[in-house]
VOSEKE-188874 format. One line per 2 residues: their letters; for each residue x, y, z of C-alpha. Coordinates in nm, 2 decimals, padded with zeros to 4 digits, always signed. Layout:
N
a = X:Y:Z  ...
END
This chain:
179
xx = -11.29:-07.58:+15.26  -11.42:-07.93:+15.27
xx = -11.66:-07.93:+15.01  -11.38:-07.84:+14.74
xx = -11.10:-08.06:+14.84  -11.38:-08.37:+14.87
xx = -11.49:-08.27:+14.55  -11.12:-08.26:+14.41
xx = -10.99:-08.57:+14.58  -11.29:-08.78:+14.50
xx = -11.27:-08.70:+14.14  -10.90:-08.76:+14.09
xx = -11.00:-09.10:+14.31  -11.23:-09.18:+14.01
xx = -11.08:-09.07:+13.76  -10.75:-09.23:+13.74
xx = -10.94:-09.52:+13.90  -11.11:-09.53:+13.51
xx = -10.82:-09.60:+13.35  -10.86:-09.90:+13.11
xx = -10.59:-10.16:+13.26  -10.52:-10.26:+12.87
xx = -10.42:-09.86:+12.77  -10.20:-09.80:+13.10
xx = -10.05:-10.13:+13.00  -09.99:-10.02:+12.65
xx = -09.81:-09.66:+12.80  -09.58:-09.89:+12.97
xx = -09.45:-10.11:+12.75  -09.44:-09.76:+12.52
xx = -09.20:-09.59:+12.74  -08.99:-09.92:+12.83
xx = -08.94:-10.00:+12.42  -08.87:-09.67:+12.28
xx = -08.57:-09.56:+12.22  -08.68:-09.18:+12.29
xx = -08.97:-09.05:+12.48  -09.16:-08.75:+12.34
xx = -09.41:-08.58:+12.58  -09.64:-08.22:+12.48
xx = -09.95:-08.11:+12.63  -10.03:-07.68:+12.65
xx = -10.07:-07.51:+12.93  -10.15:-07.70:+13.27
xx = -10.18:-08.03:+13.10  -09.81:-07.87:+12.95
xx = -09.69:-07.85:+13.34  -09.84:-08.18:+13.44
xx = -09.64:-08.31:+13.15  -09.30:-08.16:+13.22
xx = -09.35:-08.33:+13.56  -09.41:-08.65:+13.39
xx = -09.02:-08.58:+13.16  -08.88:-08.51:+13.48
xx = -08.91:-08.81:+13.62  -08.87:-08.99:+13.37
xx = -08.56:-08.86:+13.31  -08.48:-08.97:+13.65
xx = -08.53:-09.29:+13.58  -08.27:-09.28:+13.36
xx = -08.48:-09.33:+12.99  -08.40:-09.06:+12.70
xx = -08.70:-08.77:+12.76  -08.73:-08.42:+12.54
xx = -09.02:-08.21:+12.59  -09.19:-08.06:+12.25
xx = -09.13:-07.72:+12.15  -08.84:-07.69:+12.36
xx = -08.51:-07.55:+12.17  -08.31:-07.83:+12.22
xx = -08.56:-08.09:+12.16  -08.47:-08.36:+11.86
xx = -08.66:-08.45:+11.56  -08.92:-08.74:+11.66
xx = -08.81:-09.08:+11.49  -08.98:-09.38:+11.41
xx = -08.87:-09.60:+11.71  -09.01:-09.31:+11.96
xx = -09.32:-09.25:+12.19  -09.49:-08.95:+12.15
xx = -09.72:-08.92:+12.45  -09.96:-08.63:+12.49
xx = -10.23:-08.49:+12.71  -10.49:-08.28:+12.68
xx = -10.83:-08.27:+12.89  -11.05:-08.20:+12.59
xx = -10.84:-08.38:+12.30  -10.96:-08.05:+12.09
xx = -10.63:-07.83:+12.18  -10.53:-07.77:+11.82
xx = -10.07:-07.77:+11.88  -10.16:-08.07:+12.07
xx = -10.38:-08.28:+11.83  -10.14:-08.10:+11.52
xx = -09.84:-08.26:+11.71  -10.01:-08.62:+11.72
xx = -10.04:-08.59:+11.38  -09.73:-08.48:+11.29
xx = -09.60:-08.74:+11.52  -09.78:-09.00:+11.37
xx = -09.67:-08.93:+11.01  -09.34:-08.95:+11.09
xx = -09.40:-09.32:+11.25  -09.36:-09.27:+11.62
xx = -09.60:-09.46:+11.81  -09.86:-09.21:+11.96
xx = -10.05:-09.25:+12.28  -10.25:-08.95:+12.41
xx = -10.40:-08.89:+12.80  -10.75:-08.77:+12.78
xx = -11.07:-08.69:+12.90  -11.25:-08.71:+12.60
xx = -11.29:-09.02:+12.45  -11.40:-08.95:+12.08
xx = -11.20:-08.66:+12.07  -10.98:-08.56:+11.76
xx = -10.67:-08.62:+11.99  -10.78:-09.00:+12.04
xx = -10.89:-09.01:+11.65  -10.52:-08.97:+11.57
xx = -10.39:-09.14:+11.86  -10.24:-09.50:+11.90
xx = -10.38:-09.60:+12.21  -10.52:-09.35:+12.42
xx = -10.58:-09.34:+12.81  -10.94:-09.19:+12.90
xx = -10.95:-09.00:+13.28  -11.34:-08.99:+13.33
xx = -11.38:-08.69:+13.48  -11.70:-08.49:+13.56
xx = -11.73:-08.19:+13.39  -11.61:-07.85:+13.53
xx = -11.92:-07.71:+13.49  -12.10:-07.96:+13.73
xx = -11.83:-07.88:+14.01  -11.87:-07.52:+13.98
xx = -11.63:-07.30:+14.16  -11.50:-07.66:+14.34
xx = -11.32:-07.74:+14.07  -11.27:-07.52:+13.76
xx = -11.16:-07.54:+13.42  -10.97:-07.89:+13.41
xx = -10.85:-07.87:+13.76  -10.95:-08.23:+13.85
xx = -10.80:-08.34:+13.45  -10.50:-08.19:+13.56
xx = -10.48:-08.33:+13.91  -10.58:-08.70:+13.82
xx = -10.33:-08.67:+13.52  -10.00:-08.62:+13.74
xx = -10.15:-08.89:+14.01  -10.17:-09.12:+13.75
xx = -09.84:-09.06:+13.58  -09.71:-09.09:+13.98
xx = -09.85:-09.43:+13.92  -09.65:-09.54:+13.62
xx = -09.33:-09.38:+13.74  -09.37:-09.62:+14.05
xx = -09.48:-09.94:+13.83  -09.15:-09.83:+13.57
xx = -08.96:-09.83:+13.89  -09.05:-10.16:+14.03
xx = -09.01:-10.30:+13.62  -08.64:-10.18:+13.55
xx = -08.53:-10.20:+13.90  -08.45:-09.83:+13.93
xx = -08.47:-09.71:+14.33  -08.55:-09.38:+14.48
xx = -08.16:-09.35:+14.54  -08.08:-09.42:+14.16
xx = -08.31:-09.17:+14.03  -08.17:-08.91:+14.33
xx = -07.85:-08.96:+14.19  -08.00:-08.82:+13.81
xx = -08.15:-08.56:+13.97  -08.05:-08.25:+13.89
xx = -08.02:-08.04:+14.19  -07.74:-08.31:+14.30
x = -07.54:-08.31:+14.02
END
């Protein structure tokens, strides 16, 4: 058991540890001057995503999931942020560029710098993470993508905390189990 979960925690370690300063900077002031807040990503990176809309619902900012029913139109004033571990997922990179059209800034979470996704992206965050096929059974697939993705948007939830004053109680009281 401890060679997997050293190989798992290490990675995530160094890979949201890789995170240009600059880019996380940039996904900041993104979600603090939009008016709406647009996240996607399919499958896992979808999940990791949700998590990410949750709480920043929480924190009180306007959030919509894509490809939900009851999701609006993207506008011009809006941050579209997506993930994907190999920036190739075609609904994902389609959406960017859908997004982008329309005028909504566009900032995508990565692990593939180079990709299509970041070709059509804004600004985009790059996880370096070692390739599933060097971890073998370890880590497969995007398992440490996926993992260092939702530390690091832990990260930015806590730094958007500290930035409009929102406390653990605050975003309690917009949770939805206690409404």
């Amino acid at each position: 058991m401890d060679a997997p979960f050293e190989t798992i925690i290490e990675g995530c370690r160094s890979a949201v540890g890789s995170a240009d300063p600059a880019c996380t900077e940039s996904l900041i002031e993104g979600i603090l001057d939009s008016r709406k807040v647009f996240v996607y990503g399919s499958g896992r990176s979808g999940l990791v995503g949700q998590l990410f809309a949750v709480r920043l619902v929480q924190l009180g900012l306007d959030v919509h999931f894509v490809g939900e029913m009851t999701t609006p139109i993207i506008g011009k004033e809006d941050l579209t942020i997506l993930i994907s571990y190999t920036g190739k997922t075609s609904s994902v990179v389609q959406t960017a560029q859908i997004a982008r059209r329309i005028g909504s800034r566009v900032i995508c979470i990565t692990g593939a710098a180079g990709s299509p996704l970041t070709k059509v992206s804004d600004t985009s965050v790059v996880l370096d993470v070692p390739r599933s096929d060097d971890l073998g059974k370890a880590a497969p697939l995007g398992t440490i993508f996926e993992n260092s993705s939702l530390l690091f948007f832990d990260c930015i939830v806590s730094e958007l905390m500290s930035r409009t004053g929102n406390t653990e109680e605050d975003m309690r009281n917009r949770h939805a189990i206690w409404v």
